[in-house]
Structures are given as structure tokens and as C-alpha cells.
N, C-alpha and C positions, 0 to 999 in steps of 0.2 A: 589318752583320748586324743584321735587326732582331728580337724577342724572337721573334717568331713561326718564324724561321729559327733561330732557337737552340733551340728548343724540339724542332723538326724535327732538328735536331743531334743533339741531346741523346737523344733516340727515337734514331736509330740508333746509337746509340754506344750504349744498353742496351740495343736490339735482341742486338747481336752479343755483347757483355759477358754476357748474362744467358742466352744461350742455353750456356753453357761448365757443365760440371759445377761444381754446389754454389759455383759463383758468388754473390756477394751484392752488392748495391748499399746504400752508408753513406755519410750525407751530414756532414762532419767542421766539424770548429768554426770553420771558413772559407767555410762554405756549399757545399764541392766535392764533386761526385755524383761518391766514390769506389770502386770496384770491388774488389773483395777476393776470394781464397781461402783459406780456409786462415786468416783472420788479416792475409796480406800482401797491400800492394795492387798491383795492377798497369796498375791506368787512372787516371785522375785527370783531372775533368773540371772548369770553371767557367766565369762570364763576369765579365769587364771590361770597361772601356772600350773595348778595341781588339776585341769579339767573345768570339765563344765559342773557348776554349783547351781541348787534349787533348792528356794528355800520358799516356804512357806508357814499361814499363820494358822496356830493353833491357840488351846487353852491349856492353862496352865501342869493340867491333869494330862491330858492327853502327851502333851509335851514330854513331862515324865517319865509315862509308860515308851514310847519313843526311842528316847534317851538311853533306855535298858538294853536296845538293838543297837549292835557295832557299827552299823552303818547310817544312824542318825547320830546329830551334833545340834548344839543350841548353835545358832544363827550371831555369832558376831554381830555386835552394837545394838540390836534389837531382840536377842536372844531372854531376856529377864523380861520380855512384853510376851513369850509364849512361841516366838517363832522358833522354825526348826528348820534343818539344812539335808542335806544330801550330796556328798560329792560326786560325780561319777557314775548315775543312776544303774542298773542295769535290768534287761527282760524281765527279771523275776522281781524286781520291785514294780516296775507299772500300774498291776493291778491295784496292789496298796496304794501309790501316789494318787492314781486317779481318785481313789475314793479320800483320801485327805486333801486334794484339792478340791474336791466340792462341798467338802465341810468347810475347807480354807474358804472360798466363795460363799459359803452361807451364817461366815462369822462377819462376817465385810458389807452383807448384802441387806437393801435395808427391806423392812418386813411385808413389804407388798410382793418382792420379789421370793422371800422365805415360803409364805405364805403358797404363791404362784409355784413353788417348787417341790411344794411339800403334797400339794396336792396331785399333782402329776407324777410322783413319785408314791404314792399311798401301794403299801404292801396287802 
């Protein structure tokens, strides 16, 4: 992935992050464009060697099921708290990302804003 593709990444991944209520984006003492509510994060972004990495929080179950697809990975050092990772995202994941980052956001989120989400999202 070259920066120009991470950057594009990177854009959608605060595309979707930042349209979430009172969302913030903080970039922490690791250089990683972290998403926050509340205080708590619930995206975590960066690049290394091997590409651009996105990681996000789940629960312990969902995590799981996850973990069963080749292309998720427990999350280094915070991995045993439910988070999960993604190297290298591509097209055909998005739709999925999107909707595990707004459960990520509504693990994080405190219940006025669930509440506020839930309602406006009623099926």
C-alpha cells in the first residue's frame, strides 16, 4: 500500500468515524489517528511497514466470529480487551467496517448518545 492509498484509507476511515455524534479524532503519542467519544476510543488507526492498520473495539463474541475470517486479527497489546485489527482494508470490506465501527462507537458511547442513535436508526 502506497502513502497515497493510505491516505485514501485513512479519508474513509474518518469519513465514517467522524460522521458519528460528538466523535473526535486525536492523534496519540504513537502517531495513531485515534477516534474517541466520550474520552473512549473506539478506532485506532496507523501505518507501518506492512500498510495501513485499523483496529477497532468489539466484544468478546463478536471478536471471535471475526477471527474465523483471514483477514481479521486480535489487535496487539489490547487484543484480550475484544479489539480486532485489519491490515490493508480493501473495497469489499468497507461495507462490513462501516457497520463494526458504529457498533465500535456505540460500545464507547455513553447512553444518552445510544439512546439518541438508536432511535434514529429504529427499523
Amino acid at each position: 500500500m502506497n502513502s497515497r492509498e493510505t491516505a485514501e484509507t485513512l479519508e474513509n476511515v474518518r469519513k465514517i468515524c467522524l460522521k458519528l455524534p460528538e466523535a473526535v479524532e486525536h492523534i496519540d503519542g504513537f502517531g495513531h489517528n485515534t477516534f474517541k467519544i466520550n474520552g473512549k476510543s473506539f478506532v485506532i488507526s496507523g501505518e507501518s511497514e506492512k500498510g495501513f492498520r485499523l483496529s477497532f473495539k468489539s466484544d468478546r463474541e463478536t471478536q471471535e466470529l471475526l477471527l474465523q475470517k483471514e483477514y481479521f486479527f486480535k489487535t496487539p497489546y489490547i487484543g484480550h480487551h475484544g479489539w480486532v485489527s485489519i491490515q490493508n482494508p480493501n473495497e469489499e470490506n468497507w461495507s462490513e467496517l462501516t457497520d463494526l465501527i458504529q457498533e465500535a462507537y456505540l460500545r464507547a458511547a455513553p447512553k444518552r448518545l445510544i439512546k439518541q442513535w438508536n432511535e434514529l436508526h429504529k427499523k
